[in-house]
C-alpha positions as a LaTeX table, in Angstrom:
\begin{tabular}{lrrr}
\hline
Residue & $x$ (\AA) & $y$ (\AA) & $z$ (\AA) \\
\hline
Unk1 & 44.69 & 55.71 & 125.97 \\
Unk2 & 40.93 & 56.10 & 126.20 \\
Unk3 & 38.88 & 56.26 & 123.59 \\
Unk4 & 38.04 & 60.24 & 124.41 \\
Unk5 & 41.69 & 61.05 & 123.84 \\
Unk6 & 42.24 & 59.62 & 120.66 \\
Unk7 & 39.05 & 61.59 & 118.93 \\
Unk8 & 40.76 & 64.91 & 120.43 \\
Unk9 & 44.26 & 63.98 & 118.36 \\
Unk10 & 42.22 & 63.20 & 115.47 \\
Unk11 & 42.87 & 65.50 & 112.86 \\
Unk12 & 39.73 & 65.10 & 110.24 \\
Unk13 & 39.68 & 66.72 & 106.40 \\
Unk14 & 38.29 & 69.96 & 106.12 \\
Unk15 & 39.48 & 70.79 & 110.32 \\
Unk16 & 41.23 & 74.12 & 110.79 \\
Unk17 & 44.79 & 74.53 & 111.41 \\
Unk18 & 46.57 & 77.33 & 112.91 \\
Unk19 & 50.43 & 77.55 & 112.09 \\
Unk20 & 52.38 & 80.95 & 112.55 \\
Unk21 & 55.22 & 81.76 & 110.58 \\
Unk22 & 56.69 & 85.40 & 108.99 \\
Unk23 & 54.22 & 86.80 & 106.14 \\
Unk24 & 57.03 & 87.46 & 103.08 \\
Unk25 & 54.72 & 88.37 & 100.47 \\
Unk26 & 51.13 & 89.27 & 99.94 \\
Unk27 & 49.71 & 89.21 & 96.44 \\
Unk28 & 46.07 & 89.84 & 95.47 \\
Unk29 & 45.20 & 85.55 & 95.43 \\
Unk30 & 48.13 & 84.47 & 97.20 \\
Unk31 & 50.09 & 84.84 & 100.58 \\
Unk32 & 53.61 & 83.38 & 100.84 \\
Unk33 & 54.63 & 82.50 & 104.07 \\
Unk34 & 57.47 & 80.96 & 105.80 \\
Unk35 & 57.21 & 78.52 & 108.16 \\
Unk36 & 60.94 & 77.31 & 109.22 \\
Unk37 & 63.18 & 77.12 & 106.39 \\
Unk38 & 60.19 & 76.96 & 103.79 \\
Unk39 & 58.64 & 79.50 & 102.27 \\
Unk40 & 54.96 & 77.87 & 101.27 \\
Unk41 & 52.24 & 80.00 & 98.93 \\
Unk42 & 48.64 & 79.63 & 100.21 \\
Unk43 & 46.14 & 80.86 & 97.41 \\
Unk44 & 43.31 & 82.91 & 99.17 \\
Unk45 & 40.06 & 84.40 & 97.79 \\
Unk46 & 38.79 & 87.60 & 98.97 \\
Unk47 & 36.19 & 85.91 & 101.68 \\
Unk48 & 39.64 & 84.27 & 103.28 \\
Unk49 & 41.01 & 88.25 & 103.20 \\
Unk50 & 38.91 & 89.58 & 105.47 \\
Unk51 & 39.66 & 86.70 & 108.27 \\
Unk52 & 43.56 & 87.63 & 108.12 \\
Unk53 & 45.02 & 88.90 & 111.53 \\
Unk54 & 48.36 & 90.11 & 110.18 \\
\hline
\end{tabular}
């Protein structure tokens, strides 16, 4: 493996992540969605909001 590969399948703190899953539930700080057989809450503040694409 060279050394250019393994800095692309680094995953670093603070990266972005995309995942999709089925939106159950949409509160005013939180979004529950699940993702397989797990339904996870993500808390979201109203900056987050306006960068959904439901």
């Amino acid at each position: 493996m060279k050394a250019e590969n393994q800095e692309k399948n680094t995953l670093s703190v603070d990266s972005t992540i995309s995942l999709k899953g089925i939106v159950k539930a949409i509160f005013k700080d939180t979004i529950h969605v699940q993702i397989g057989g797990k339904v996870i809450s993500l808390p979201i503040s109203s900056q987050d909001a306006k960068n959904l694409s439901l």
